[in-house]
Each structure stands twice: as C-alpha cells, then as structure tokens.
N, CA, C and O atoms as a GROMACS GRO file, in nm:
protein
  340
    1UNK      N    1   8.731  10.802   6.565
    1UNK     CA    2   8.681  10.867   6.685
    1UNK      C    3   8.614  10.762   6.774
    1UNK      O    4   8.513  10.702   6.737
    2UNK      N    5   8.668  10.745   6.878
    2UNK     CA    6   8.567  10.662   7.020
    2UNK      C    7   8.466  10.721   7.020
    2UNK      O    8   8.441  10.834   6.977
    3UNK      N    9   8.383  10.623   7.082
    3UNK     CA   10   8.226  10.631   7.086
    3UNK      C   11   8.252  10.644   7.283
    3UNK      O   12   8.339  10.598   7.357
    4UNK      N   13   8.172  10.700   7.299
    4UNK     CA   14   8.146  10.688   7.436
    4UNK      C   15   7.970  10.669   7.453
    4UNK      O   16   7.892  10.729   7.379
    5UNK      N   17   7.937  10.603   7.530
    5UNK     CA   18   7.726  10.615   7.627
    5UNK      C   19   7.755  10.675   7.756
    5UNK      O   20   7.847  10.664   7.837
    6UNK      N   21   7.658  10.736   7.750
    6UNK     CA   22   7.624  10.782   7.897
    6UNK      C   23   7.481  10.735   7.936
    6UNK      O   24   7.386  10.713   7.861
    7UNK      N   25   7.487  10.726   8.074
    7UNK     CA   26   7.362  10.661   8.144
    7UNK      C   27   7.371  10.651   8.304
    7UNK      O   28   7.464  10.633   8.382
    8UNK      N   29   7.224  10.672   8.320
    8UNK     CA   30   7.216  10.664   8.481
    8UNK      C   31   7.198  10.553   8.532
    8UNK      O   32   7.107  10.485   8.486
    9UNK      N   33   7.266  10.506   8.627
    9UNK     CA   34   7.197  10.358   8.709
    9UNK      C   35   7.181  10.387   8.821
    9UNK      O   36   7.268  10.448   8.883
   10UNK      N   37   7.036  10.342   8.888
   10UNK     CA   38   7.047  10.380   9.008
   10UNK      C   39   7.063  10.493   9.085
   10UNK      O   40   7.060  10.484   9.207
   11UNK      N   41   7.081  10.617   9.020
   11UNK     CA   42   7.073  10.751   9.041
   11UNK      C   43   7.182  10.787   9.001
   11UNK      O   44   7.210  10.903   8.972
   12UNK      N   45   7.275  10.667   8.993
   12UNK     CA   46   7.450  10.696   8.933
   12UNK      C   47   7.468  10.782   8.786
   12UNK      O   48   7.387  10.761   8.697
   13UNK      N   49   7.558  10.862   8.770
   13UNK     CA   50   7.571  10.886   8.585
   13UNK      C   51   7.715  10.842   8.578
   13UNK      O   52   7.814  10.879   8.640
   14UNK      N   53   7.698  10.753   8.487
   14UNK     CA   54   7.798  10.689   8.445
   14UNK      C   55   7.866  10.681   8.298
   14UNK      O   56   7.792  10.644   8.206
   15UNK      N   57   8.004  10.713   8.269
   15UNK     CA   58   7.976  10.752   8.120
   15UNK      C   59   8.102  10.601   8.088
   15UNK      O   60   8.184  10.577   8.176
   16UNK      N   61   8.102  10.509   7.953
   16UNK     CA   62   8.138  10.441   7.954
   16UNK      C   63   8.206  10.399   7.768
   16UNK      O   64   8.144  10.398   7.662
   17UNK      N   65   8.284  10.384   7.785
   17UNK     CA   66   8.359  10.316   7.596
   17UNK      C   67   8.259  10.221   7.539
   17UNK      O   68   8.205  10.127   7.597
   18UNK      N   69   8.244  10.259   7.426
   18UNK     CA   70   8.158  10.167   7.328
   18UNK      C   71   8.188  10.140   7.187
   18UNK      O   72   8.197  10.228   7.102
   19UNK      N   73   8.203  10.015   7.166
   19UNK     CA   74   8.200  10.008   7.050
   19UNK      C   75   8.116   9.868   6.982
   19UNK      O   76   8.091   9.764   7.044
   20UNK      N   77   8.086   9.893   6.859
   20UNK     CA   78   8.003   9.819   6.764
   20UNK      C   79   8.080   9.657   6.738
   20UNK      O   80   8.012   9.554   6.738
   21UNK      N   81   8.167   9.656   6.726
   21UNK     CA   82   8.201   9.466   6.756
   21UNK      C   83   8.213   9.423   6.870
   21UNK      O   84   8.269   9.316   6.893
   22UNK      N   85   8.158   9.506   6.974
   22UNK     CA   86   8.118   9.424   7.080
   22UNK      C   87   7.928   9.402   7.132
   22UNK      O   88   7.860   9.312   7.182
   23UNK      N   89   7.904   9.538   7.086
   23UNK     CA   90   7.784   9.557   7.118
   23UNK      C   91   7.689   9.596   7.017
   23UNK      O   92   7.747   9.676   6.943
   24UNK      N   93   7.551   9.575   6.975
   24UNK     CA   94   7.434   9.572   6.915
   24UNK      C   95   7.386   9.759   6.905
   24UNK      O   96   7.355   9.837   6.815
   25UNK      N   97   7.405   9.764   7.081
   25UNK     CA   98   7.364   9.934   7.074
   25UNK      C   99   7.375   9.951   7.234
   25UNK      O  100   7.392   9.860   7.314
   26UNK      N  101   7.360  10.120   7.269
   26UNK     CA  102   7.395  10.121   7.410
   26UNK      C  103   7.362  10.089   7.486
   26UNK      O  104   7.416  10.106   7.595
   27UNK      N  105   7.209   9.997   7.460
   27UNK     CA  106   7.128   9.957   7.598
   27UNK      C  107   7.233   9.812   7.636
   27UNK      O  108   7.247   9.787   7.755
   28UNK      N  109   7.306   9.718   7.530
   28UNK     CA  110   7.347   9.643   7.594
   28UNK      C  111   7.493   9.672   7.661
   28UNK      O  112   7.534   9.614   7.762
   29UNK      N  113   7.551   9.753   7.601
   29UNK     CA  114   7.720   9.783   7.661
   29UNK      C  115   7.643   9.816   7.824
   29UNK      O  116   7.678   9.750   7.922
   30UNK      N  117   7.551   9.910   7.832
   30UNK     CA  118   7.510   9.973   7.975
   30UNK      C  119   7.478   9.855   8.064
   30UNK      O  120   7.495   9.862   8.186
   31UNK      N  121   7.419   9.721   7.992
   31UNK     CA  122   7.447   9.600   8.087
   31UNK      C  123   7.532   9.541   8.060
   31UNK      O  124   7.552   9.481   8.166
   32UNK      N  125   7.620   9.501   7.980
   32UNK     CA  126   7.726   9.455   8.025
   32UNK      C  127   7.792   9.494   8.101
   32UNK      O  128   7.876   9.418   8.148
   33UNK      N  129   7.784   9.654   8.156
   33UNK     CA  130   7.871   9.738   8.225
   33UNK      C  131   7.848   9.700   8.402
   33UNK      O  132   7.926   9.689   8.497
   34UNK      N  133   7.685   9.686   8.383
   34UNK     CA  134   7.652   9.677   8.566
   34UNK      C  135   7.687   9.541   8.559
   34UNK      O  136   7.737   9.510   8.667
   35UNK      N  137   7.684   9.402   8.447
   35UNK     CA  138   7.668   9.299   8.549
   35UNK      C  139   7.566   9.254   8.500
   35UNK      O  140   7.547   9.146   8.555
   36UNK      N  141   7.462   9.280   8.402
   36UNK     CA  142   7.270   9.215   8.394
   36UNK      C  143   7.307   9.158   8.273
   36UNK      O  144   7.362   9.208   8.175
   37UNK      N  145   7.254   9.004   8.304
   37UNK     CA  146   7.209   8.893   8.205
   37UNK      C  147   7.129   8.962   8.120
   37UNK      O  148   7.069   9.045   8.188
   38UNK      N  149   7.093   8.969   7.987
   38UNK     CA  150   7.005   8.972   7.908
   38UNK      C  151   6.929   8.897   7.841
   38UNK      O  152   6.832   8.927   7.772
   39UNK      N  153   6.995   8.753   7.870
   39UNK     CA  154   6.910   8.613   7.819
   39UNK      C  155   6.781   8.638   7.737
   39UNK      O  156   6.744   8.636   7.620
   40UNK      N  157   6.715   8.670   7.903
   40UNK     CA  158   6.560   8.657   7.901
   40UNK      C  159   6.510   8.777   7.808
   40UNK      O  160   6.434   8.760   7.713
   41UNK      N  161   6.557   8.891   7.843
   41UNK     CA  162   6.520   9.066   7.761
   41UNK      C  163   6.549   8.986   7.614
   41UNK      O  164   6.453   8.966   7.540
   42UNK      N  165   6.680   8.941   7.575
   42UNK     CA  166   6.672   8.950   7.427
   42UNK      C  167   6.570   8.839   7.347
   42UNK      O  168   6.513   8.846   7.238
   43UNK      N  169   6.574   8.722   7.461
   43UNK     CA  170   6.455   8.611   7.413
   43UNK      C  171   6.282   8.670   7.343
   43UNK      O  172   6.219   8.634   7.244
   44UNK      N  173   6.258   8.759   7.435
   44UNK     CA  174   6.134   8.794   7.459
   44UNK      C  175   6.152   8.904   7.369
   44UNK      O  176   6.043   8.919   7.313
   45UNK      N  177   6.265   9.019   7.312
   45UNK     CA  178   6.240   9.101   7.228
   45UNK      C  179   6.262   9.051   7.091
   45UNK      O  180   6.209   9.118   7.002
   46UNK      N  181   6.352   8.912   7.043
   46UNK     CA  182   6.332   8.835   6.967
   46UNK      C  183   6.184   8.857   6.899
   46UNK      O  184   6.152   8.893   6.786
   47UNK      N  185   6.105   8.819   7.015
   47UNK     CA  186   5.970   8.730   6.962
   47UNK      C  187   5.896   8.851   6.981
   47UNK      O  188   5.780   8.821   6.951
   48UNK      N  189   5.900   8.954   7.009
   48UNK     CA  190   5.823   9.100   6.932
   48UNK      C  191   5.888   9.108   6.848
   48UNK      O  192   5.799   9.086   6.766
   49UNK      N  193   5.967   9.121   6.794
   49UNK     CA  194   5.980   9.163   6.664
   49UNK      C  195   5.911   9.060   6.544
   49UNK      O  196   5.886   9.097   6.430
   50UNK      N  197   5.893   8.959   6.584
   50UNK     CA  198   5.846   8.873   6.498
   50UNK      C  199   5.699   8.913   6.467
   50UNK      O  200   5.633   8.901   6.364
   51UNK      N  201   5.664   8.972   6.611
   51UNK     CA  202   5.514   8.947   6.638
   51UNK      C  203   5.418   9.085   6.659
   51UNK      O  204   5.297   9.104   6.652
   52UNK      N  205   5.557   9.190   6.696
   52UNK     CA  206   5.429   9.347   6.698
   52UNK      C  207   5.450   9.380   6.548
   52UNK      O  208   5.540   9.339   6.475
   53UNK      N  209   5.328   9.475   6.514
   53UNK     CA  210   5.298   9.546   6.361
   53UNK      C  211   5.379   9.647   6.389
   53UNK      O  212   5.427   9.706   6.293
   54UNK      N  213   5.408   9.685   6.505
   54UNK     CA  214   5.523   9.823   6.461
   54UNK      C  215   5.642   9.833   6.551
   54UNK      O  216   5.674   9.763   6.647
   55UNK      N  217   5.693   9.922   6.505
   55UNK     CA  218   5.846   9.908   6.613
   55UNK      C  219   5.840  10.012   6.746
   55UNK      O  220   5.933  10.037   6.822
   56UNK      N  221   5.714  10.061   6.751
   56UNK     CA  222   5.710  10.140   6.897
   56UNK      C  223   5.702  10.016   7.044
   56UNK      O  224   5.753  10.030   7.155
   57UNK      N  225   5.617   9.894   6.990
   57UNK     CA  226   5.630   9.826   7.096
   57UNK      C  227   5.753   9.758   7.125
   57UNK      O  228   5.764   9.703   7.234
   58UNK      N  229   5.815   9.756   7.070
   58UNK     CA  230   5.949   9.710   7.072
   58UNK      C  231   6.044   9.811   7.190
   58UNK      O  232   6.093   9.790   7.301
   59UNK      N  233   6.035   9.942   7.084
   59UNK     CA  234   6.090  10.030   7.193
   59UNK      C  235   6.094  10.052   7.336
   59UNK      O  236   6.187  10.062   7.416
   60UNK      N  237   5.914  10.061   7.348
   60UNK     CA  238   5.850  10.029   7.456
   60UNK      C  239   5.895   9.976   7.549
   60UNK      O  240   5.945  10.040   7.642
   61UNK      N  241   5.888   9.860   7.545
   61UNK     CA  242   5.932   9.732   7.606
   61UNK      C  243   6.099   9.750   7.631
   61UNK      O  244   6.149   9.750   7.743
   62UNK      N  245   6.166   9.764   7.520
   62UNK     CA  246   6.308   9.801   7.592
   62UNK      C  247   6.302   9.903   7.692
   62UNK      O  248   6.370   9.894   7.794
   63UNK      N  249   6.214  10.012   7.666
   63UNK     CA  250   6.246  10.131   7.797
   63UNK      C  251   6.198  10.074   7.877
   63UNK      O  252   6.258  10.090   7.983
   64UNK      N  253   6.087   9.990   7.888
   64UNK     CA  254   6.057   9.995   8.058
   64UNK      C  255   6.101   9.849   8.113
   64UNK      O  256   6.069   9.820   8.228
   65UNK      N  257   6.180   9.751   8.029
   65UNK     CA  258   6.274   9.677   8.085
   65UNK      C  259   6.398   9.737   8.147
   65UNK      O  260   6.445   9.698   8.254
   66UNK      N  261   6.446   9.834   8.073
   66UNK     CA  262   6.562   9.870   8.124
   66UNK      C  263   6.530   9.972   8.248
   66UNK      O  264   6.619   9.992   8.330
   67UNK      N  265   6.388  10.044   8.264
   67UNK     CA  266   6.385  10.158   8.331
   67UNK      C  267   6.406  10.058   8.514
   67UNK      O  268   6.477  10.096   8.607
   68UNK      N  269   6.331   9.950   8.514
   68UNK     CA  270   6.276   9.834   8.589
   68UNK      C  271   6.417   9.756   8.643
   68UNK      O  272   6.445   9.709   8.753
   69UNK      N  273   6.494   9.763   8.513
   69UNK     CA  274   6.694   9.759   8.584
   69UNK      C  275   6.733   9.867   8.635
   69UNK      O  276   6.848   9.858   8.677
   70UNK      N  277   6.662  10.015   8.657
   70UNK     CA  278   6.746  10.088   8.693
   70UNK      C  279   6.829  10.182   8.642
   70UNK      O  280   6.900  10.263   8.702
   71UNK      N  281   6.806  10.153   8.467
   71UNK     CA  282   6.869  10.250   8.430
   71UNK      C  283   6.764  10.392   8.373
   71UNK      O  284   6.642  10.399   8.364
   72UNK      N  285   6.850  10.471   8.348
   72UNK     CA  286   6.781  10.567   8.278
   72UNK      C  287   6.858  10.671   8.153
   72UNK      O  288   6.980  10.652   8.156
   73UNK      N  289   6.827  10.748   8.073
   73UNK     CA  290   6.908  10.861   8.022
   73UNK      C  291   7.021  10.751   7.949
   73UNK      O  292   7.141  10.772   7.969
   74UNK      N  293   6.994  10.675   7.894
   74UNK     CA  294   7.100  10.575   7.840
   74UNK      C  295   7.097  10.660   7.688
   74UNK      O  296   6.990  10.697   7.640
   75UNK      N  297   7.269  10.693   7.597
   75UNK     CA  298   7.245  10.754   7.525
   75UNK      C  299   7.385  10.754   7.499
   75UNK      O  300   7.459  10.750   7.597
   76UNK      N  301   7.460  10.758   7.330
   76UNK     CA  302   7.586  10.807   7.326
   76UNK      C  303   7.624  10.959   7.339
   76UNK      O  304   7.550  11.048   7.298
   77UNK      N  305   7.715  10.974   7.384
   77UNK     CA  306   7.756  11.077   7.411
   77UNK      C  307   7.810  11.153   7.290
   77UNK      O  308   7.884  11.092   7.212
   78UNK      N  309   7.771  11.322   7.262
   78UNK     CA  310   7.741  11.405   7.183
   78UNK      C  311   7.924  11.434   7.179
   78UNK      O  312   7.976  11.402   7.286
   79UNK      N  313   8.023  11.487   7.072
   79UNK     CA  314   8.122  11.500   7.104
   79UNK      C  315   8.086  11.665   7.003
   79UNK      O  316   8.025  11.666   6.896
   80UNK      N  317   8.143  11.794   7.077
   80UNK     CA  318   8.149  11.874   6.978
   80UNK      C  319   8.224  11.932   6.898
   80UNK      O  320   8.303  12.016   6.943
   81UNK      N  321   8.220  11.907   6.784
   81UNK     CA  322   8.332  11.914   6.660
   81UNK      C  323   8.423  12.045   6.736
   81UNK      O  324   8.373  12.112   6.827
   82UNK      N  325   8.558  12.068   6.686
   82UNK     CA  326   8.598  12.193   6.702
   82UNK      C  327   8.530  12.338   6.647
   82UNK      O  328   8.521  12.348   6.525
   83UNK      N  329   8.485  12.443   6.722
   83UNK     CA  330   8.489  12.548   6.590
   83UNK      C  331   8.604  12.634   6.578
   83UNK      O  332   8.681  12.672   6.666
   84UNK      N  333   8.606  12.670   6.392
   84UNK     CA  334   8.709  12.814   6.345
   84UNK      C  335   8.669  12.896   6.422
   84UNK      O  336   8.551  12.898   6.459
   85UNK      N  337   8.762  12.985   6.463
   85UNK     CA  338   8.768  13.142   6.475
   85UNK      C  339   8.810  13.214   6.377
   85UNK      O  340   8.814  13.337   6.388
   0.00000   0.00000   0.00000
C-alpha cells in the first residue's frame, strides 16, 4: 500500500507520495516537496537530541521550525480499509 502526507503550505493543502527509502518522516518529504534546505534544521536537531532530557523539546522545535516555513497540518494520510456488508 502507498503512503501518501498531507500538509498545508502557505494556506495551500497539498497531498503528496511518500515513502521510507527516501525519507526519515513527513516533515522532510513536505520539504523536499516545496524546495527547503534542511542543512541547518537537521544540524541543530542533531544536537538536541544529544542535549534535551526529553523528546518534547525536540518536537517542539520541529513544529515551530516548520510552522516559521509555512507549513502546517503535516501528517500521513488516513486510508480507510474497505467495509463488509
């Protein structure tokens, strides 16, 4: 089964193909998608992880890096199984 993300940029909703040997998780397919370097984002989340006691700042920091690119609602998309009748 394809994976699909969905996410807003810029007020845009954009829904986009994803998969795991290319990408880590959806925040980066959603930049590879606009175009945004991550150099610097992954340098600096590198070195929290080394360095916060928990993984909320981590999170943190990814949402309001990415909110600050513009995106928002970044998320894979829910597929719903068939149901019996």
């Amino acid at each position: 089964m394809a994976r699909q993300v969905t996410y807003l940029y810029k007020g845009q909703r954009k829904v986009i193909a994803f998969s795991f040997d290319r990408f880590r998780d959806p925040y980066e397919a959603a930049a590879a998608e606009e175009g945004i370097d991550l150099t610097q984002f992954l340098a600096m989340e590198k070195q929290l992880m080394q360095t916060a006691k928990d993984k909320s700042a981590i999170k943190n920091y990814r949402l309001q890096t990415f909110s600050k690119f513009g995106f928002a609602e970044i998320a894979f998309v829910r597929e719903n199984p068939p149901t019996e009748e």
